[in-house]
N, C-alpha and C positions, 0 to 999 in steps of 0.2 A: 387709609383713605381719609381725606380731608371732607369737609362740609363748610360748605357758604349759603346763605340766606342772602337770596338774591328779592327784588323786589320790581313787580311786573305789573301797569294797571293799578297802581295803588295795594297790589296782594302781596305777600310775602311767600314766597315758596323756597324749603331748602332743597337743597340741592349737595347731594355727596360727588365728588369728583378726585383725581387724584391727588396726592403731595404734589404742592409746589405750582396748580391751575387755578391756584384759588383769584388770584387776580384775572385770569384770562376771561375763567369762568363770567366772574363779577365785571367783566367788561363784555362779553356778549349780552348776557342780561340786560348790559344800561342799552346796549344801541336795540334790543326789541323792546325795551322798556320804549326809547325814544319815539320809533317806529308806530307802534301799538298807538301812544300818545298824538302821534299825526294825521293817524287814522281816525280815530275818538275825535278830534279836531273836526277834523273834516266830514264826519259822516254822526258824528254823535255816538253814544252809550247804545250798542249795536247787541249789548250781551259779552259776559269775560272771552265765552269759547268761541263764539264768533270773530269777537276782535284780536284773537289770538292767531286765528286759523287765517282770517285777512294778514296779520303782521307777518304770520309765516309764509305764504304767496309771496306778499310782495319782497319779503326778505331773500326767498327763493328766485324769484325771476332777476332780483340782483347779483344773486351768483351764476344762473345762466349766463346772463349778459357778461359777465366776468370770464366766466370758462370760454365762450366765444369770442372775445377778446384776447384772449392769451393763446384758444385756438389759431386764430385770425394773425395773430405775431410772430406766433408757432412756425407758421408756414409761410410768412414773410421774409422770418431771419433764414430758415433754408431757402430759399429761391433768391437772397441775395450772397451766402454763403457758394451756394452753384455758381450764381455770377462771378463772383470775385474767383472763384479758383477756374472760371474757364477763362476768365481775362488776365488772371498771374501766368495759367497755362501758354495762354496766345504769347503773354509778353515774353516768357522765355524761350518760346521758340522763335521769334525774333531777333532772341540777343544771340541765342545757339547757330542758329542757319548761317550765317556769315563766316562763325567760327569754323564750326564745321566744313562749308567752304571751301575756306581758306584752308585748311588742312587737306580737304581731295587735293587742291591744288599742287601742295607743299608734297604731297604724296607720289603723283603723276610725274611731277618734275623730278624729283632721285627715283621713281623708275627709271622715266626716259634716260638718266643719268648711268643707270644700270646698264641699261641695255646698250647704249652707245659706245661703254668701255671696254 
């Protein structure tokens, strides 16, 4: 197991994580560090675990909004996936009916060919 000292608020906290996250890690960190800082901004020195528990909301309601977006596309790409394969469907039956057709035809005629000899 790996450890990074990430840095949150001006506070240092380590943090163990596994081999090879240590950058990941150390990049979640900076964007609630950023977060956290925007909020401080805007509302002032609220308390560490206040301004923590704000950064984590609103960090939260950002991946709602993410998971409903990718919901929302989710179900976009299938209802245009349906599309396209009932309008390939239609078109092939278009190119098909004629052939097809043409073949009862080509059929009918060497009956009737049958039968008259």
């Amino acid at each position: 197991m790996a450890q990074v000292s990430v840095t949150i608020n001006g506070r240092k906290y380590p943090i163990v994580c596994d081999d090879g996250q240590e950058e990941h890690v150390t990049r979640l960190a900076s964007y609630i560090d950023k977060r956290a800082s925007e909020i401080a901004e805007t509302v002032g020195q609220v308390g560490e675990a206040r301004l923590v528990v704000m950064a984590s909301l609103l960090i939260a309601d950002e991946l709602s909004e993410a998971y409903d977006e990718m919901e929302r596309l989710q179900v976009e790409a299938k209802n245009s996936e349906e599309s396209i394969r009932a309008e390939t469907r239609e078109t092939m039956e278009a190119k098909i009916a004629p052939v097809v057709e043409s073949l009862a035809v080509r059929i009918e005629n060497i009956a009737d060919s049958l039968e008259s000899d």
